[in-house]
NUKEFI-297417 format. One record per atom (N, C-alpha, C, CB): atom name; x, y, z. Coordinates in nm, 2 decimals. Glycine has a CB too. Layout:
BEGIN
a = CA, c1 = X, c2 = Y, c3 = Z
...
This chain:
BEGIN
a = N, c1 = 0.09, c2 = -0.12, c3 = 0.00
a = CA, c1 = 0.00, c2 = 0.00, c3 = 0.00
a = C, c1 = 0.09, c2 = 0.12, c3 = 0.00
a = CB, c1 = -0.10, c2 = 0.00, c3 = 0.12
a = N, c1 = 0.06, c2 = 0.23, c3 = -0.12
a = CA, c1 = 0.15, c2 = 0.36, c3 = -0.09
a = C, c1 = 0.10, c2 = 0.47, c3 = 0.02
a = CB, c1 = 0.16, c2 = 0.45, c3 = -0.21
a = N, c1 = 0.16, c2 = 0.58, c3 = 0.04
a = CA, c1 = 0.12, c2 = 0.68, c3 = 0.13
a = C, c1 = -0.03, c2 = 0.74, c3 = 0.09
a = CB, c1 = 0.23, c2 = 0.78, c3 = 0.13
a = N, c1 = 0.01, c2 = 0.74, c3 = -0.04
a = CA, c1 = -0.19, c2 = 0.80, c3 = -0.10
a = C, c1 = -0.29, c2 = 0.70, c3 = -0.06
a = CB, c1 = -0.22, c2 = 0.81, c3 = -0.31
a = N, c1 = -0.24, c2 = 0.52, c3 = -0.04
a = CA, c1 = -0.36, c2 = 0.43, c3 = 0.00
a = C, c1 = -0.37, c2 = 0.49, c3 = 0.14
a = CB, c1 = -0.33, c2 = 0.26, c3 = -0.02
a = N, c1 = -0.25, c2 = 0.48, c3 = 0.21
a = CA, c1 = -0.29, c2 = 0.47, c3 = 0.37
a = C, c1 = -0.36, c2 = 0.65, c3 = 0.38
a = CB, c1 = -0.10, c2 = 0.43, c3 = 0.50
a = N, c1 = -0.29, c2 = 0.73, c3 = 0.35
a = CA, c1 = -0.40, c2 = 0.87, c3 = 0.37
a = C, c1 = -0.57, c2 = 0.86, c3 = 0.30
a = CB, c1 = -0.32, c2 = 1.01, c3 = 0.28
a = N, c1 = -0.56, c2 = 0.80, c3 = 0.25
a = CA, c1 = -0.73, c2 = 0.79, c3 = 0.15
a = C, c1 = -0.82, c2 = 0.70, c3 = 0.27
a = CB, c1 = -0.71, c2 = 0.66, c3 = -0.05
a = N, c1 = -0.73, c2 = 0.61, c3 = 0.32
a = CA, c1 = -0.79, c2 = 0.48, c3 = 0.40
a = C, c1 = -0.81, c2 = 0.56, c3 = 0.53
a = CB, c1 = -0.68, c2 = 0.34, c3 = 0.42
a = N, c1 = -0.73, c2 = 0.65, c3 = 0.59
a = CA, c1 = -0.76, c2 = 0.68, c3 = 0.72
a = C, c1 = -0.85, c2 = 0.79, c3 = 0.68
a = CB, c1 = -0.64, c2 = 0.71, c3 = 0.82
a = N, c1 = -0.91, c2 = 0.87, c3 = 0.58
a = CA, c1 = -0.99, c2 = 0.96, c3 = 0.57
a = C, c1 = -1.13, c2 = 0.88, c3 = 0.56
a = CB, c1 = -0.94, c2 = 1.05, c3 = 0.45
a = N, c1 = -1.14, c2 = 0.79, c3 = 0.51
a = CA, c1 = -1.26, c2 = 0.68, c3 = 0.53
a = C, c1 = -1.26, c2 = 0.64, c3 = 0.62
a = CB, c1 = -1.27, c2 = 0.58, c3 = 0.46
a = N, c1 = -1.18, c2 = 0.62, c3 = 0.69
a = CA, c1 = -1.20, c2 = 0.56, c3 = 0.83
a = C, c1 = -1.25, c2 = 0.71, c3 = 0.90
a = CB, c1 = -1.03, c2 = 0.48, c3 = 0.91
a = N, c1 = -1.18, c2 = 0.80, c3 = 0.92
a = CA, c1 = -1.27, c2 = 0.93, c3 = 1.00
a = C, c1 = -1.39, c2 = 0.95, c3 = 0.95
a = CB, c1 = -1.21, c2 = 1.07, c3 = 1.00
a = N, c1 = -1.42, c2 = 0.94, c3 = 0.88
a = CA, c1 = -1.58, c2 = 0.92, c3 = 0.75
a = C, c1 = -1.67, c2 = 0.88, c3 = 0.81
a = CB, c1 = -1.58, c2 = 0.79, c3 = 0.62
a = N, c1 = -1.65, c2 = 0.75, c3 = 0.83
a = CA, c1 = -1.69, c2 = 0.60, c3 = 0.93
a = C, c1 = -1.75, c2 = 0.67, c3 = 1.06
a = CB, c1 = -1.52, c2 = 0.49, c3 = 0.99
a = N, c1 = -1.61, c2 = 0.73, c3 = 1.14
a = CA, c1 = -1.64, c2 = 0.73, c3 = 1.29
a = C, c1 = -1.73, c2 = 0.85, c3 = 1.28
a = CB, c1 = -1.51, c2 = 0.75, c3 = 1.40
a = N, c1 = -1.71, c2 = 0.95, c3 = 1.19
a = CA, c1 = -1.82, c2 = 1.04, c3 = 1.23
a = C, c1 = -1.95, c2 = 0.99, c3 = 1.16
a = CB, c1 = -1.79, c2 = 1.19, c3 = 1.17
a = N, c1 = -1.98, c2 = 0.91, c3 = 1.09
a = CA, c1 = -2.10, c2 = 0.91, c3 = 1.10
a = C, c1 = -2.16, c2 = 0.80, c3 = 1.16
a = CB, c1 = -2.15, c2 = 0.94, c3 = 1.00
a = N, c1 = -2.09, c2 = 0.76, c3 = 1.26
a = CA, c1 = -2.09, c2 = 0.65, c3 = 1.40
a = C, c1 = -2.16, c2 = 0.73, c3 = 1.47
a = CB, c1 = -1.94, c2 = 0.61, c3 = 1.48
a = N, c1 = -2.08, c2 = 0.84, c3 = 1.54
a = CA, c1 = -2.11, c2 = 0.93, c3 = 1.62
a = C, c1 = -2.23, c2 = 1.01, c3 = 1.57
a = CB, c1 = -1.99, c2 = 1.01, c3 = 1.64
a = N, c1 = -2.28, c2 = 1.03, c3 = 1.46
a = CA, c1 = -2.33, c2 = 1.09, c3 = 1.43
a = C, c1 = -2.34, c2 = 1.25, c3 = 1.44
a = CB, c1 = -2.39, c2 = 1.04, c3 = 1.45
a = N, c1 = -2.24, c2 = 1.32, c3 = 1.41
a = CA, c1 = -2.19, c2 = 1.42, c3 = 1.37
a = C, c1 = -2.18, c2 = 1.45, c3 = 1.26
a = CB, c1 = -2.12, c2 = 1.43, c3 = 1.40
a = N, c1 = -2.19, c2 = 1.59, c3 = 1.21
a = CA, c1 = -2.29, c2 = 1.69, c3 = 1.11
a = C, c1 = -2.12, c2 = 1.79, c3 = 1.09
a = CB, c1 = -2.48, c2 = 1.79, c3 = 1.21
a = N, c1 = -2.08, c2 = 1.79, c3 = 0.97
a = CA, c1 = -2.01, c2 = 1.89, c3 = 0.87
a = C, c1 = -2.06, c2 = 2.06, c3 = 0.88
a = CB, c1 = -2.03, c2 = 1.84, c3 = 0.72
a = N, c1 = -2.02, c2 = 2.12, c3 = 0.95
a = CA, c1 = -2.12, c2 = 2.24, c3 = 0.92
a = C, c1 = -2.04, c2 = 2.33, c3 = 0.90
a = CB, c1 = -2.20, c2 = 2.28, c3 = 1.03
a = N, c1 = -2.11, c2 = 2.45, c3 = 0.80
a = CA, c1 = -2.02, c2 = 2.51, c3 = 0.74
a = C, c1 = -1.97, c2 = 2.66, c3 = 0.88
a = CB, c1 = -2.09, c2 = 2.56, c3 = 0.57
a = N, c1 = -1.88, c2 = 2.69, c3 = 0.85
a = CA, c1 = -1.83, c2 = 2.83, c3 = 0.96
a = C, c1 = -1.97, c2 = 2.92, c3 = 0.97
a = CB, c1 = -1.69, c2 = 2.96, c3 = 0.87
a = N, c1 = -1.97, c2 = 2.97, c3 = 1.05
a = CA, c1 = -2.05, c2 = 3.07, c3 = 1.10
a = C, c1 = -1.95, c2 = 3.19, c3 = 1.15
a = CB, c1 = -2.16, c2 = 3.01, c3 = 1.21
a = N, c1 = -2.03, c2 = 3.34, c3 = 1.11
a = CA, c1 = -1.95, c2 = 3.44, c3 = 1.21
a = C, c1 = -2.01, c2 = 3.56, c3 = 1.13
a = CB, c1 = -1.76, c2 = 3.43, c3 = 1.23
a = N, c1 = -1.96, c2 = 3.68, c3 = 1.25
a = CA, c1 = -2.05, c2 = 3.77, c3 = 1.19
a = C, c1 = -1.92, c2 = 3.90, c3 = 1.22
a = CB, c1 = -2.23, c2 = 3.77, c3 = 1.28
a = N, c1 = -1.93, c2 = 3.98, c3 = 1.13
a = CA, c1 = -1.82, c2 = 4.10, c3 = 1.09
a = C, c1 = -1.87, c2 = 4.20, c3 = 1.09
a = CB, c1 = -1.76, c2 = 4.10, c3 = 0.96
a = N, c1 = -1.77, c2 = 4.31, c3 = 1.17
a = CA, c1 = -1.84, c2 = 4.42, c3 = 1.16
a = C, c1 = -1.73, c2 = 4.52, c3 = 1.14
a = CB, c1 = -1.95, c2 = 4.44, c3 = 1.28
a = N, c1 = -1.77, c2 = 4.61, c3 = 1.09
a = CA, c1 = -1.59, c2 = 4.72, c3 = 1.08
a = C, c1 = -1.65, c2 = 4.86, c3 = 1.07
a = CB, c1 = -1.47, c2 = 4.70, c3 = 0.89
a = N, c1 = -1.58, c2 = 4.96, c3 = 1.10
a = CA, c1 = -1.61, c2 = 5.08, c3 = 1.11
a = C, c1 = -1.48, c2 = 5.16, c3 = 1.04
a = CB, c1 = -1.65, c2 = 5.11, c3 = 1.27
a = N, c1 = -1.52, c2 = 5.29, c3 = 1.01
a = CA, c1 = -1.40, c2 = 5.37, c3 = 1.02
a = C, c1 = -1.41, c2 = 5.53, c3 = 1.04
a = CB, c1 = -1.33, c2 = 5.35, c3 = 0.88
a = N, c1 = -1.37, c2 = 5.60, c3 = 1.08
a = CA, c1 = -1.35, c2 = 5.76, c3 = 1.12
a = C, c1 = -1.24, c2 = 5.79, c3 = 1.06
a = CB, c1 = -1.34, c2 = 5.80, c3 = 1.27
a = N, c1 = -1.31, c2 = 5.88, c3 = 0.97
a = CA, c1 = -1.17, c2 = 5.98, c3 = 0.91
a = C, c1 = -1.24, c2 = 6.15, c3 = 0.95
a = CB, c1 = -1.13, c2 = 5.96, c3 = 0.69
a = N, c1 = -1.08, c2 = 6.24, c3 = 0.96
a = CA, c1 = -1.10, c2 = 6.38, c3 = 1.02
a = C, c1 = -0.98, c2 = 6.48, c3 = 0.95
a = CB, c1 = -1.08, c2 = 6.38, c3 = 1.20
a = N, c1 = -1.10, c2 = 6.53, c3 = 0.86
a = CA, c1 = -0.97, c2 = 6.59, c3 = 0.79
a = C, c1 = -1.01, c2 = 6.76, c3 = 0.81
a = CB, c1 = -0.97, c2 = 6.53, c3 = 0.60
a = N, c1 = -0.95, c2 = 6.84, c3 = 0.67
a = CA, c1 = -0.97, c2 = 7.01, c3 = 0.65
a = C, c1 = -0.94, c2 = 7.04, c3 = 0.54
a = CB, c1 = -0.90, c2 = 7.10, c3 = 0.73
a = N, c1 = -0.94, c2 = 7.14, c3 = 0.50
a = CA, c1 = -0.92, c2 = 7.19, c3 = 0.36
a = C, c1 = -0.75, c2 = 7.12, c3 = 0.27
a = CB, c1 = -0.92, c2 = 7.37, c3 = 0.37
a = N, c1 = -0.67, c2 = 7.06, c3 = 0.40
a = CA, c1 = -0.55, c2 = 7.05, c3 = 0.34
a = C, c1 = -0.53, c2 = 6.90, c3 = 0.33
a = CB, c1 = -0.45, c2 = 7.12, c3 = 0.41
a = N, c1 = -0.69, c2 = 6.81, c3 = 0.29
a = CA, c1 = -0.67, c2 = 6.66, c3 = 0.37
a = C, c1 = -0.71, c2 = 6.59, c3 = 0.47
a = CB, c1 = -0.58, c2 = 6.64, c3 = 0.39
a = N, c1 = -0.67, c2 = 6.51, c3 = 0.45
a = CA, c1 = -0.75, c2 = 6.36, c3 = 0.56
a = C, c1 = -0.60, c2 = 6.41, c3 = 0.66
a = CB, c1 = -0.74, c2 = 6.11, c3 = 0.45
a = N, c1 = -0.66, c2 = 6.42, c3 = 0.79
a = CA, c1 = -0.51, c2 = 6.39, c3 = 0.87
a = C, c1 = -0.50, c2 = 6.33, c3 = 0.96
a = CB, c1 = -0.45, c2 = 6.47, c3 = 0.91
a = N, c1 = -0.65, c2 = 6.25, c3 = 1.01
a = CA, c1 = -0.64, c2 = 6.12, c3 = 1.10
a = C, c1 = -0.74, c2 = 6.05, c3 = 1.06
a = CB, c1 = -0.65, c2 = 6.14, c3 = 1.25
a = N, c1 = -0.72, c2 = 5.90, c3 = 1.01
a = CA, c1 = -0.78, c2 = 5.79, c3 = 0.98
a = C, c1 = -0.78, c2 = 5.69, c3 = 1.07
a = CB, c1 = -0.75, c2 = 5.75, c3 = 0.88
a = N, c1 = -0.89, c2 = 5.62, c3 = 1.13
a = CA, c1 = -0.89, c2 = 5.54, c3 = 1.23
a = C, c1 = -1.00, c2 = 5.36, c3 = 1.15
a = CB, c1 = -0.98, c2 = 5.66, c3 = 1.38
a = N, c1 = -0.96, c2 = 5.27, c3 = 1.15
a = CA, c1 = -1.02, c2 = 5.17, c3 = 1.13
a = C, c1 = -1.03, c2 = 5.04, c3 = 1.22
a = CB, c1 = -0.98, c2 = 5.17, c3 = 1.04
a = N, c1 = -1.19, c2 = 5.02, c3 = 1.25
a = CA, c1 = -1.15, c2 = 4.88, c3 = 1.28
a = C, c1 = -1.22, c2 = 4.76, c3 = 1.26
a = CB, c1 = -1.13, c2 = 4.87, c3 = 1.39
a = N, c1 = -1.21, c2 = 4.65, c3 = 1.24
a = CA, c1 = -1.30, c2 = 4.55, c3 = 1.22
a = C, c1 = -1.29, c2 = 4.41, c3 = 1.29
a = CB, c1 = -1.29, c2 = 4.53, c3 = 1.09
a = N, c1 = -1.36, c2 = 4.37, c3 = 1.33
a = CA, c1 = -1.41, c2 = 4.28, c3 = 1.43
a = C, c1 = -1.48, c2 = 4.13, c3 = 1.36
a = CB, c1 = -1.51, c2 = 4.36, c3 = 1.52
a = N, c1 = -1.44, c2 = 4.02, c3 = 1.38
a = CA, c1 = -1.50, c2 = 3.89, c3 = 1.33
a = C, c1 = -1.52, c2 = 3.76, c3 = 1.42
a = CB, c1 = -1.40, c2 = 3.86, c3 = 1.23
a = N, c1 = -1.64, c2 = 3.80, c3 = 1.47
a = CA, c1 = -1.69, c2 = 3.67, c3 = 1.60
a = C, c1 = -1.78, c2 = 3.58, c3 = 1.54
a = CB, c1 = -1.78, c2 = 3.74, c3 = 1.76
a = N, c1 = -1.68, c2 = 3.48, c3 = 1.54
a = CA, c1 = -1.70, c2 = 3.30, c3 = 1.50
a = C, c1 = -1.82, c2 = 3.24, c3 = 1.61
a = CB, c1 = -1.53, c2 = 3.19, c3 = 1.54
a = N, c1 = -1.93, c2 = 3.14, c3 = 1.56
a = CA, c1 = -2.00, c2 = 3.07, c3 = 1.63
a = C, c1 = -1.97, c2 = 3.06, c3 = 1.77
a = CB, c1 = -2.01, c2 = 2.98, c3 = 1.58
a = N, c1 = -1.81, c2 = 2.96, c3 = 1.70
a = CA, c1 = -1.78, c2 = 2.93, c3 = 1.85
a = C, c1 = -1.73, c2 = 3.02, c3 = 1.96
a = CB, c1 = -1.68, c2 = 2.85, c3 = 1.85
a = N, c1 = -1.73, c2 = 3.16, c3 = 1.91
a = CA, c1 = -1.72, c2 = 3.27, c3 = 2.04
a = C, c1 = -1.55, c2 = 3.27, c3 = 2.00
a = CB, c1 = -1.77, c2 = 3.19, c3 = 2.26
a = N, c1 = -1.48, c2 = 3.28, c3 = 1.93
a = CA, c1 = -1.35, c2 = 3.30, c3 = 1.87
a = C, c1 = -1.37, c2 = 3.46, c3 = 1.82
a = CB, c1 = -1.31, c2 = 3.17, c3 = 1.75
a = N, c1 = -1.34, c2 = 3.57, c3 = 1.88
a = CA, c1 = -1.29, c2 = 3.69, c3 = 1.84
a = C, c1 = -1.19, c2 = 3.73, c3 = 1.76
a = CB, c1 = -1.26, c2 = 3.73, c3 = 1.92
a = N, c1 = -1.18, c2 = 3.78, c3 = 1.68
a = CA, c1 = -1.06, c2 = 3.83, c3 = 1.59
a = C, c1 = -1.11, c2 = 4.00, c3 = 1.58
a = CB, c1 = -1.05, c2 = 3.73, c3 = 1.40
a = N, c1 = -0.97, c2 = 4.11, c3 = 1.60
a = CA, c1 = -1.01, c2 = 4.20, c3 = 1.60
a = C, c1 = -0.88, c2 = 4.28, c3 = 1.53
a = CB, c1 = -1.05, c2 = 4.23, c3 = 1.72
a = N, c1 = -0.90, c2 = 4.38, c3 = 1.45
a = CA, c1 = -0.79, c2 = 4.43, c3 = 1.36
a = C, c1 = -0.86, c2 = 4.56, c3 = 1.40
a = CB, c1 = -0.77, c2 = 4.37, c3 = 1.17
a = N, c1 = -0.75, c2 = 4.63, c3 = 1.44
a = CA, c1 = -0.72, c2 = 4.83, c3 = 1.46
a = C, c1 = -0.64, c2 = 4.88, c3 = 1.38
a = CB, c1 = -0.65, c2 = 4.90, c3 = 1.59
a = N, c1 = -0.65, c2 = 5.02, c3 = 1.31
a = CA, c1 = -0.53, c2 = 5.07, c3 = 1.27
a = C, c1 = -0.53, c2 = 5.22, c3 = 1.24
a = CB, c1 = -0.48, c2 = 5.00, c3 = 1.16
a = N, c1 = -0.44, c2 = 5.26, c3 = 1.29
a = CA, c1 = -0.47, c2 = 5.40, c3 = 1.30
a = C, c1 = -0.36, c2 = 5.55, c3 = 1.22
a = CB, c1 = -0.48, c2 = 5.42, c3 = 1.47
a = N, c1 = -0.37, c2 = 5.60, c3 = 1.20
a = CA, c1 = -0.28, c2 = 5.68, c3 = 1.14
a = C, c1 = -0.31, c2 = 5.86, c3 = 1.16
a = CB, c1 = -0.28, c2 = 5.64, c3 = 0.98
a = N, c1 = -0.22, c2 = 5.92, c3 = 1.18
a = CA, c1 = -0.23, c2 = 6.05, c3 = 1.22
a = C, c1 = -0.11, c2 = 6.10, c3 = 1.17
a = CB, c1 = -0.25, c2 = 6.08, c3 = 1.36
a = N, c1 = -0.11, c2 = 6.21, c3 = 1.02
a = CA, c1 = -0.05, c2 = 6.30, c3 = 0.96
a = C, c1 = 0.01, c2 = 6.39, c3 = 1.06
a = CB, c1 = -0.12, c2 = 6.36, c3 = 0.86
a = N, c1 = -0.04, c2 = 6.44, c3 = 1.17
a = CA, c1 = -0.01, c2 = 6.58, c3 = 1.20
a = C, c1 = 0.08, c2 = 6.55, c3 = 1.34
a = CB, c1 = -0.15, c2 = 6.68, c3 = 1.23
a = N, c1 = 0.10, c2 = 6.40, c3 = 1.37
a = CA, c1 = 0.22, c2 = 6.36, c3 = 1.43
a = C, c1 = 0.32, c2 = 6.24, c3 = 1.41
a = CB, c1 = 0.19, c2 = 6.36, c3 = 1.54
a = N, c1 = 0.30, c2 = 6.24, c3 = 1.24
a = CA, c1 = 0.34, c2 = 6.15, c3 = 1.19
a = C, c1 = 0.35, c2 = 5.96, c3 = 1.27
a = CB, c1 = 0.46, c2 = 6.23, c3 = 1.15
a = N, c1 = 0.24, c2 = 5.97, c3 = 1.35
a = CA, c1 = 0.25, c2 = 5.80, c3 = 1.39
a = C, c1 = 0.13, c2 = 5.72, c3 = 1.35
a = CB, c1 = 0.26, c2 = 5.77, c3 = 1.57
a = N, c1 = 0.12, c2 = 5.61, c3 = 1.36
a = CA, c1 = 0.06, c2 = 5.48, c3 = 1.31
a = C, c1 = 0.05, c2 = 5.38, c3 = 1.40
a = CB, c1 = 0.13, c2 = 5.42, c3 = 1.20
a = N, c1 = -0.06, c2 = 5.32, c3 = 1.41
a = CA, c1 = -0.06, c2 = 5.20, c3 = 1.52
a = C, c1 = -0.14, c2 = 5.10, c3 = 1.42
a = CB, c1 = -0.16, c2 = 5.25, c3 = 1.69
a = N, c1 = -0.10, c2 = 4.94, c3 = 1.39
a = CA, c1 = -0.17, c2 = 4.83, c3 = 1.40
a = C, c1 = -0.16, c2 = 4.71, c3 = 1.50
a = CB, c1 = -0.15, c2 = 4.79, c3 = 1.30
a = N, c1 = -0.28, c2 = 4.69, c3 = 1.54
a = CA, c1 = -0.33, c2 = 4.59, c3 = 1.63
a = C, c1 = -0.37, c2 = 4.48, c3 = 1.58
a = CB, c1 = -0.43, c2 = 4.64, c3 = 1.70
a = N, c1 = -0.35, c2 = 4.34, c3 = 1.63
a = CA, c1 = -0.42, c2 = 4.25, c3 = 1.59
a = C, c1 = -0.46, c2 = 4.15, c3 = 1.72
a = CB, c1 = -0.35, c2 = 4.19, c3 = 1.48
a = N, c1 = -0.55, c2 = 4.17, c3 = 1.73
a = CA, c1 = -0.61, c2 = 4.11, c3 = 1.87
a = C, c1 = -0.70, c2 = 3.99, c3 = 1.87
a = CB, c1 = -0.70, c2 = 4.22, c3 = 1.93
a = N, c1 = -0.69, c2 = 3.83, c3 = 1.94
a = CA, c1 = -0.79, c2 = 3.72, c3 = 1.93
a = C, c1 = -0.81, c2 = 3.70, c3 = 2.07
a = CB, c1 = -0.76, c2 = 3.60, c3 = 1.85
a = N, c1 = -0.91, c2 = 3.66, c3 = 2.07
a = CA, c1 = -0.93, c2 = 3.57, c3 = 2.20
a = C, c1 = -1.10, c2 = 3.50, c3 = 2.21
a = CB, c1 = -0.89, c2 = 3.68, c3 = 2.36
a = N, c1 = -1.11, c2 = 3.51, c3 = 2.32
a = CA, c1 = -1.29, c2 = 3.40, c3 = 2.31
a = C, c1 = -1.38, c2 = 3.49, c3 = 2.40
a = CB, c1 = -1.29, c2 = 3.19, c3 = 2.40
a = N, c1 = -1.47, c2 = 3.52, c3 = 2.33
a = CA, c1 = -1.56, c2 = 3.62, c3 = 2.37
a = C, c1 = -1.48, c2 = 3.73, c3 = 2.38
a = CB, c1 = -1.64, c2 = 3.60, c3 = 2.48
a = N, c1 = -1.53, c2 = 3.77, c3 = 2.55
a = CA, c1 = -1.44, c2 = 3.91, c3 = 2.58
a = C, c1 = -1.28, c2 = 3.92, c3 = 2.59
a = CB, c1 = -1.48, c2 = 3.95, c3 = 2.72
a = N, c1 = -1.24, c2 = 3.80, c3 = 2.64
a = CA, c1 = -1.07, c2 = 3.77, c3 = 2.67
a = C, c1 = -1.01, c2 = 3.79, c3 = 2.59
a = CB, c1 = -1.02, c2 = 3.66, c3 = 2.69
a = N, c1 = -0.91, c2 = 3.91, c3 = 2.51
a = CA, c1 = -0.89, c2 = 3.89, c3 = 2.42
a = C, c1 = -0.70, c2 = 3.87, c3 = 2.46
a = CB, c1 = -0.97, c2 = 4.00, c3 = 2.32
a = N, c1 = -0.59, c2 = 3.84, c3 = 2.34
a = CA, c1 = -0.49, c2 = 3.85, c3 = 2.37
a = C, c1 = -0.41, c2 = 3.93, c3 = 2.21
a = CB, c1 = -0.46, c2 = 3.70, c3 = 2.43
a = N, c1 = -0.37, c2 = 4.06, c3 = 2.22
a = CA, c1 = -0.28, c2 = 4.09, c3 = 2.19
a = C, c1 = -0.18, c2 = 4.00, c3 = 2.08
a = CB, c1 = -0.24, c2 = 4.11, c3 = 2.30
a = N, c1 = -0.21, c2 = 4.03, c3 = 1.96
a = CA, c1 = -0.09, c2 = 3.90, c3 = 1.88
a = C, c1 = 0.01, c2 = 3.96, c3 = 1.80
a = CB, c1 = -0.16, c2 = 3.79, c3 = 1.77
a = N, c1 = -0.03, c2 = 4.13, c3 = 1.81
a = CA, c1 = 0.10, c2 = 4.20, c3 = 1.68
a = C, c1 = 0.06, c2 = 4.35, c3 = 1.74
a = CB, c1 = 0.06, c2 = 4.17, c3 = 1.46
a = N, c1 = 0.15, c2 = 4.42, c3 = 1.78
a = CA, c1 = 0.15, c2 = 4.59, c3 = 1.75
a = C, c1 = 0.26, c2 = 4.62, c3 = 1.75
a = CB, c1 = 0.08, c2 = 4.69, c3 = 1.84
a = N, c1 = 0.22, c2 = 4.77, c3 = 1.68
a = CA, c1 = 0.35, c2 = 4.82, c3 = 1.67
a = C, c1 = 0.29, c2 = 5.01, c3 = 1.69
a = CB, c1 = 0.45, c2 = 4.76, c3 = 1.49
């Protein structure tokens, strides 16, 4: 038997046990939401603020910030997960 028989064979075999167990394929669920604030004047945009938020069925949070301000030249991106409220911190700068 080659590696493609034995991977094909254990994917039927998990096949099997789930519908042993009787467990159901279901496709993702989750719901997105994003916002953005920009503040500008006659000379331009000079602070842009964005953020968007993506909570999975299972209560899995994903949250992306990012912000930018011309008139003191800095920038912030966030990337934040966790489950429900808990979130953890995974990238800024």
């Amino acid at each position: 038997m080659s590696d493609n028989d034995g991977k094909i064979l254990n994917l039927n075999i998990r096949n099997e046990y789930d519908k042993v167990k009787g467990s159901k394929a279901q496709a993702p669920n989750f719901s997105f939401q994003t916002s953005r604030v920009t503040y500008g004047g006659v000379d331009g945009t000079y602070y842009t603020s964005t953020r968007s938020r993506k909570t999975g069925s299972d209560g899995v949070v994903i949250e992306e910030r990012k912000e930018a301000d011309t008139t003191t030249g800095q920038a912030t991106h966030r990337i934040s997960r966790g489950i429900h409220d808990k979130a953890i911190l995974l990238q800024g700068s």
